[in-house]
N, C-alpha and C positions, 0 to 999 in steps of 0.2 A: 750120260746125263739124260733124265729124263723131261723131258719138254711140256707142257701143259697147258695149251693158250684156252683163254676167258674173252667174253664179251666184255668187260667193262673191268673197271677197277672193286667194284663190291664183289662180285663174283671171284676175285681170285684171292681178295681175302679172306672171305667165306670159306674156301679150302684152304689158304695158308690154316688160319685156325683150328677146321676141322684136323688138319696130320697136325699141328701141335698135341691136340688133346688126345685126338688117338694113341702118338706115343707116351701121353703122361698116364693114359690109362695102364698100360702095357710095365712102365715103372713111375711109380708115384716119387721117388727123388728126384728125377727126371732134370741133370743141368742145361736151362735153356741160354743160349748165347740172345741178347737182345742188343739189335740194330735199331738205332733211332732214325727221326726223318717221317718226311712222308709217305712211305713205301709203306712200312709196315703198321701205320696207326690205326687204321679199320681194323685193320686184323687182331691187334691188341685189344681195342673196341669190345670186335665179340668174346675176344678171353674175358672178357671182364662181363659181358652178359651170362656168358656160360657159367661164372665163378657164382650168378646168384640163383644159379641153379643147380647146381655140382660144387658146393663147397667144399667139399671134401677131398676130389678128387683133386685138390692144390694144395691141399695142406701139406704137401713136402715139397713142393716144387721150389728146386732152387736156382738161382738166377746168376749169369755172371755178364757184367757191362761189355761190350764192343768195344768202345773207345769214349773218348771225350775232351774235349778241349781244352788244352794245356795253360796252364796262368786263370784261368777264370772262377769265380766264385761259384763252391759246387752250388748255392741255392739262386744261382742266373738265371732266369724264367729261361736263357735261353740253353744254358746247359745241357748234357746229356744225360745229366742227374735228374734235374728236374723233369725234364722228358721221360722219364721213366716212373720217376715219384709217380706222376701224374700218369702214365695210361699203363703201368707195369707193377708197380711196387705196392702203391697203396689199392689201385682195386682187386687187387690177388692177395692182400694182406699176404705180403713176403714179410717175413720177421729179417731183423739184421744176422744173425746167423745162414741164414740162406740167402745171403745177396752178397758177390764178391763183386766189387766196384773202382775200378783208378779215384784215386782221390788228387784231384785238379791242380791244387795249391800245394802238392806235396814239398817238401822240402826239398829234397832228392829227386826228379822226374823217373832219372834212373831207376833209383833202389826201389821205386813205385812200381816201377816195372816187373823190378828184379821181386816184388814181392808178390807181385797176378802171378807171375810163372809158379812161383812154390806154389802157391793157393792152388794153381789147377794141376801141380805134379800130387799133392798132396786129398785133392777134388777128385780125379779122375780128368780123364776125357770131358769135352763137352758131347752130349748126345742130339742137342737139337741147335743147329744154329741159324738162324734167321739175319739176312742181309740183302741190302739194296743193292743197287748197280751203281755205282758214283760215275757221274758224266762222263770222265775222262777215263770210266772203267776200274776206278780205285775200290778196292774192298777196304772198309772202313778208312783207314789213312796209311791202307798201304798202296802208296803212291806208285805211277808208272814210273819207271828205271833202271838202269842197267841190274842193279841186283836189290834184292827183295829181303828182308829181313825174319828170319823164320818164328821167332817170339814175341813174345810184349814188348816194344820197344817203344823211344820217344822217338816220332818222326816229324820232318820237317813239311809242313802241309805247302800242296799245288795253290796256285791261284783258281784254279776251279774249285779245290776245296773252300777257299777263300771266300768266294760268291755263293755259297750255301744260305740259305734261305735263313739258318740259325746262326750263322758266322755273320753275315750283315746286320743281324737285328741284337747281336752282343754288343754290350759299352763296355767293355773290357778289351785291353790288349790279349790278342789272343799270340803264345807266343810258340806254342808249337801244340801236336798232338799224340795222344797216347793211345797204340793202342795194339791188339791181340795182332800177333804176325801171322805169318801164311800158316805156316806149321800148327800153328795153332789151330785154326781155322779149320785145313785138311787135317785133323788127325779130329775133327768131330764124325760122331757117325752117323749124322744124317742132318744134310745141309740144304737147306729151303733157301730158297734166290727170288725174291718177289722185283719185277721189273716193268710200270706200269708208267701209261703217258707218254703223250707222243713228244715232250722233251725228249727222252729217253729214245726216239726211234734209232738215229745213229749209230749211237755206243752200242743197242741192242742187235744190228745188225753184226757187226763188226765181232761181237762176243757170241752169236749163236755159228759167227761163221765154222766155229771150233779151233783156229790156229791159236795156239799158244807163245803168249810172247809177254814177256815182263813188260814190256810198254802197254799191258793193259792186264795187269792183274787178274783182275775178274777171270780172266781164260785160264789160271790155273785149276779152278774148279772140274776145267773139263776131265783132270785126271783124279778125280776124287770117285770111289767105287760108291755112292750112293747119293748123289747132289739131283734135288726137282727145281728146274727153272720153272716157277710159274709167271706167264705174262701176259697181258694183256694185248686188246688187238691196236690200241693205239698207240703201244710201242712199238707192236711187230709190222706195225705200217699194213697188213693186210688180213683177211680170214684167210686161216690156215683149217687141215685137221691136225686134232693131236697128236703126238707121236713120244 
Protein backbone atom coordinates (compact mmCIF):
# COMPACT_ATOMS: atom_id res chain seq x y z
CA UNK A 1 0.00 0.00 0.00
CA UNK A 2 1.19 3.10 -0.82
CA UNK A 3 0.80 5.83 2.05
CA UNK A 4 0.47 9.51 1.34
CA UNK A 5 -0.06 11.99 4.26
CA UNK A 6 -1.37 15.74 3.51
CA UNK A 7 -1.55 18.82 5.69
CA UNK A 8 -5.18 19.28 5.63
CA UNK A 9 -8.31 17.85 4.16
CA UNK A 10 -8.17 20.22 0.74
CA UNK A 11 -4.98 19.01 0.00
CA UNK A 12 -5.58 15.37 -0.04
CA UNK A 13 -8.50 15.99 -2.21
CA UNK A 14 -6.73 17.99 -4.59
CA UNK A 15 -4.71 14.68 -5.31
CA UNK A 16 -7.55 12.27 -4.69
CA UNK A 17 -8.75 14.17 -7.91
CA UNK A 18 -5.76 14.80 -9.57
CA UNK A 19 -4.88 10.34 -9.96
CA UNK A 20 -8.72 10.31 -10.88
CA UNK A 21 -8.28 12.36 -13.83
CA UNK A 22 -5.00 11.31 -14.66
CA UNK A 23 -6.28 7.73 -15.14
CA UNK A 24 -9.42 8.92 -17.01
CA UNK A 25 -6.85 10.58 -19.30
CA UNK A 26 -4.99 7.37 -19.82
CA UNK A 27 -8.64 5.47 -20.68
CA UNK A 28 -11.53 7.76 -21.38
CA UNK A 29 -14.32 4.84 -20.45
CA UNK A 30 -12.61 4.71 -17.31
CA UNK A 31 -15.34 2.68 -14.59
CA UNK A 32 -15.04 4.78 -11.49
CA UNK A 33 -16.44 3.18 -8.25
CA UNK A 34 -17.98 6.28 -6.25
CA UNK A 35 -18.17 6.28 -2.33
CA UNK A 36 -20.34 8.78 -0.94
CA UNK A 37 -19.99 10.72 2.63
CA UNK A 38 -17.73 13.24 3.50
CA UNK A 39 -14.45 11.84 2.51
CA UNK A 40 -14.67 12.03 -0.80
CA UNK A 41 -16.93 15.47 -1.45
CA UNK A 42 -14.04 17.99 -2.20
CA UNK A 43 -12.74 15.74 -4.23
CA UNK A 44 -15.81 15.22 -6.40
CA UNK A 45 -15.96 19.22 -5.99
CA UNK A 46 -12.77 19.54 -8.16
CA UNK A 47 -14.00 16.82 -10.74
CA UNK A 48 -16.65 18.89 -11.31
CA UNK A 49 -14.40 22.14 -11.75
CA UNK A 50 -12.13 20.22 -13.90
CA UNK A 51 -15.25 18.91 -16.03
CA UNK A 52 -15.72 22.92 -16.84
CA UNK A 53 -12.53 22.77 -18.15
CA UNK A 54 -11.94 19.53 -19.76
CA UNK A 55 -15.35 18.46 -21.00
CA UNK A 56 -14.28 16.13 -22.83
CA UNK A 57 -12.13 14.29 -21.18
CA UNK A 58 -15.42 12.81 -19.31
CA UNK A 59 -17.38 12.13 -21.90
CA UNK A 60 -17.05 8.38 -21.50
CA UNK A 61 -16.55 8.12 -18.04
CA UNK A 62 -18.64 5.58 -16.60
CA UNK A 63 -19.79 5.43 -13.07
CA UNK A 64 -20.83 2.59 -10.76
CA UNK A 65 -22.70 3.27 -7.13
CA UNK A 66 -20.78 1.85 -3.85
CA UNK A 67 -23.64 1.03 -1.94
CA UNK A 68 -26.84 2.57 -0.76
CA UNK A 69 -29.44 2.38 1.70
CA UNK A 70 -31.77 -0.41 1.61
CA UNK A 71 -35.79 0.45 1.84
CA UNK A 72 -35.36 4.31 1.25
CA UNK A 73 -36.50 6.55 -1.59
CA UNK A 74 -33.81 6.62 -4.20
CA UNK A 75 -34.66 10.62 -4.51
CA UNK A 76 -33.94 11.11 -0.30
CA UNK A 77 -32.07 14.25 -0.13
CA UNK A 78 -30.37 11.75 2.14
CA UNK A 79 -29.79 8.92 -0.25
CA UNK A 80 -26.59 7.78 -1.91
CA UNK A 81 -28.42 8.44 -5.14
CA UNK A 82 -28.96 11.83 -4.42
CA UNK A 83 -25.51 12.24 -3.14
CA UNK A 84 -24.24 11.41 -6.36
CA UNK A 85 -26.93 13.15 -8.47
CA UNK A 86 -25.69 15.99 -6.89
CA UNK A 87 -21.66 16.06 -6.69
CA UNK A 88 -21.16 13.08 -9.46
CA UNK A 89 -23.78 12.59 -11.90
CA UNK A 90 -25.13 15.81 -12.84
CA UNK A 91 -21.89 17.84 -12.92
CA UNK A 92 -20.09 15.25 -15.01
CA UNK A 93 -23.23 15.04 -17.21
CA UNK A 94 -23.05 11.08 -16.82
CA UNK A 95 -25.77 10.02 -19.13
CA UNK A 96 -27.95 6.83 -17.69
CA UNK A 97 -26.23 4.46 -19.87
CA UNK A 98 -22.86 5.07 -18.03
CA UNK A 99 -24.02 4.99 -14.54
CA UNK A 100 -24.73 1.49 -12.88
CA UNK A 101 -26.53 2.03 -9.61
CA UNK A 102 -28.61 -0.38 -6.70
CA UNK A 103 -31.88 0.82 -6.91
CA UNK A 104 -33.05 1.19 -3.19
CA UNK A 105 -36.86 0.08 -3.21
CA UNK A 106 -35.97 -2.90 -5.43
CA UNK A 107 -38.48 -5.49 -5.14
CA UNK A 108 -35.99 -8.20 -4.78
CA UNK A 109 -32.87 -6.66 -2.68
CA UNK A 110 -31.47 -9.86 -3.71
CA UNK A 111 -31.92 -10.03 -7.44
CA UNK A 112 -30.74 -6.24 -7.16
CA UNK A 113 -27.76 -7.47 -6.24
CA UNK A 114 -27.73 -10.37 -8.21
CA UNK A 115 -28.19 -7.82 -11.09
CA UNK A 116 -24.79 -5.19 -10.04
CA UNK A 117 -22.88 -8.48 -10.30
CA UNK A 118 -23.83 -9.18 -14.06
CA UNK A 119 -23.62 -5.50 -14.75
CA UNK A 120 -19.96 -5.55 -13.72
CA UNK A 121 -19.21 -9.33 -15.14
CA UNK A 122 -20.64 -7.99 -18.21
CA UNK A 123 -18.76 -4.05 -17.47
CA UNK A 124 -15.54 -5.26 -16.75
CA UNK A 125 -13.51 -4.68 -13.73
CA UNK A 126 -13.80 -1.51 -11.88
CA UNK A 127 -10.54 0.56 -12.70
CA UNK A 128 -10.66 3.39 -10.18
CA UNK A 129 -12.41 2.89 -6.92
CA UNK A 130 -12.71 5.51 -4.44
CA UNK A 131 -13.67 4.82 -0.61
CA UNK A 132 -13.75 6.21 2.86
CA UNK A 133 -12.65 4.45 6.13
CA UNK A 134 -16.07 3.75 8.03
CA UNK A 135 -15.27 4.21 11.86
CA UNK A 136 -15.54 0.80 12.70
CA UNK A 137 -13.34 0.13 9.61
CA UNK A 138 -16.28 -1.06 7.39
CA UNK A 139 -15.68 -0.60 3.64
CA UNK A 140 -19.02 0.64 2.33
CA UNK A 141 -21.32 -1.90 4.41
CA UNK A 142 -19.07 -4.45 4.55
CA UNK A 143 -19.38 -4.74 8.00
CA UNK A 144 -16.71 -6.28 10.69
CA UNK A 145 -17.31 -10.24 11.00
CA UNK A 146 -16.40 -13.39 11.30
CA UNK A 147 -16.82 -13.76 7.30
CA UNK A 148 -17.04 -11.32 4.53
CA UNK A 149 -19.00 -11.56 1.63
CA UNK A 150 -17.13 -11.49 -1.75
CA UNK A 151 -20.07 -9.82 -4.20
CA UNK A 152 -22.98 -7.37 -4.16
CA UNK A 153 -24.79 -8.37 -1.46
CA UNK A 154 -27.61 -7.14 0.90
CA UNK A 155 -26.13 -6.58 4.26
CA UNK A 156 -27.20 -6.25 7.49
CA UNK A 157 -25.79 -2.49 8.61
CA UNK A 158 -23.50 -2.06 12.38
CA UNK A 159 -24.88 0.46 14.54
CA UNK A 160 -22.01 2.68 13.75
CA UNK A 161 -23.21 2.48 10.21
CA UNK A 162 -26.43 3.42 11.81
CA UNK A 163 -24.96 6.96 13.35
CA UNK A 164 -23.76 7.97 9.94
CA UNK A 165 -24.41 11.48 9.47
CA UNK A 166 -26.90 10.52 6.37
CA UNK A 167 -28.47 7.55 8.26
CA UNK A 168 -29.68 10.07 11.08
CA UNK A 169 -30.83 12.75 8.94
CA UNK A 170 -33.11 9.91 6.67
CA UNK A 171 -37.11 9.75 7.49
CA UNK A 172 -37.11 6.58 6.21
CA UNK A 173 -36.95 3.07 7.81
CA UNK A 174 -33.84 2.19 6.77
CA UNK A 175 -33.93 -1.57 6.58
CA UNK A 176 -30.75 -2.83 5.40
CA UNK A 177 -27.92 -2.12 2.93
CA UNK A 178 -26.69 -2.83 -0.46
CA UNK A 179 -23.68 -3.08 -1.50
CA UNK A 180 -20.34 -3.97 -3.73
CA UNK A 181 -18.50 -7.01 -1.67
CA UNK A 182 -14.82 -7.26 -1.00
CA UNK A 183 -14.18 -9.19 -4.28
CA UNK A 184 -15.47 -6.70 -5.88
CA UNK A 185 -13.67 -4.04 -4.53
CA UNK A 186 -10.10 -5.99 -4.76
CA UNK A 187 -10.48 -7.08 -8.08
CA UNK A 188 -10.49 -3.06 -8.95
CA UNK A 189 -7.29 -1.86 -10.38
CA UNK A 190 -6.39 0.82 -8.65
CA UNK A 191 -8.03 1.80 -5.30
CA UNK A 192 -7.82 5.26 -3.67
CA UNK A 193 -8.71 5.18 0.23
CA UNK A 194 -9.18 8.88 1.36
CA UNK A 195 -9.10 9.04 5.26
CA UNK A 196 -9.36 12.51 6.84
CA UNK A 197 -10.33 14.03 10.48
CA UNK A 198 -9.37 13.35 13.57
CA UNK A 199 -12.78 11.33 14.19
CA UNK A 200 -11.01 8.93 12.11
CA UNK A 201 -7.75 8.99 14.29
CA UNK A 202 -8.42 5.42 15.93
CA UNK A 203 -9.64 3.34 13.18
CA UNK A 204 -6.72 5.04 11.14
CA UNK A 205 -4.28 3.85 13.42
CA UNK A 206 -5.45 0.38 13.78
CA UNK A 207 -5.79 0.09 9.74
CA UNK A 208 -2.27 1.52 8.77
CA UNK A 209 -1.11 -0.95 11.48
CA UNK A 210 -1.24 -3.38 8.36
CA UNK A 211 -2.71 -6.74 10.32
CA UNK A 212 -5.40 -8.12 8.53
CA UNK A 213 -8.46 -9.22 10.26
CA UNK A 214 -12.26 -9.32 9.09
CA UNK A 215 -13.05 -7.49 12.28
CA UNK A 216 -11.93 -4.52 10.34
CA UNK A 217 -12.39 -4.86 6.72
CA UNK A 218 -10.79 -1.97 5.63
CA UNK A 219 -7.25 -4.14 6.31
CA UNK A 220 -8.02 -6.28 3.50
CA UNK A 221 -6.93 -3.62 1.15
CA UNK A 222 -3.59 -4.21 2.52
CA UNK A 223 -3.34 -7.25 0.11
CA UNK A 224 -4.59 -5.57 -3.02
CA UNK A 225 -1.40 -5.11 -5.59
CA UNK A 226 -2.07 -1.30 -6.13
CA UNK A 227 -4.28 0.59 -3.29
CA UNK A 228 -2.99 4.64 -2.33
CA UNK A 229 -4.13 5.55 1.30
CA UNK A 230 -4.27 9.14 1.10
CA UNK A 231 -4.62 10.95 4.68
CA UNK A 232 -4.49 13.49 6.32
CA UNK A 233 -2.45 14.68 9.47
CA UNK A 234 -5.64 14.95 11.60
CA UNK A 235 -6.44 11.41 11.24
CA UNK A 236 -2.93 10.23 11.38
CA UNK A 237 -2.75 12.12 14.93
CA UNK A 238 0.85 13.36 13.71
CA UNK A 239 3.32 14.84 10.89
CA UNK A 240 4.72 12.08 9.36
CA UNK A 241 6.99 11.81 5.89
CA UNK A 242 5.50 10.12 3.15
CA UNK A 243 6.23 6.78 2.38
Amino acid sequence: MNIHIFPDYHALSSQASSLIISELKLKPNLLLCTATGNSPTLAYQHLAEAYQQQQEIFSELRIIKLDEWGGVSMDNPQSCEAYLRKYILTPLHISPNRYLGFDSKAESPEKECDRINQLLVQQGSIDVCVLGLGINGHIAFNEPATNLEPYAHVAKLSSESMQHSMSIAINEQISYGLTLGMANILQSKLILILVSGEVKREIAQKFLSGKITTDLPASLLWLHHNTICLIDEAALGRKCQNR
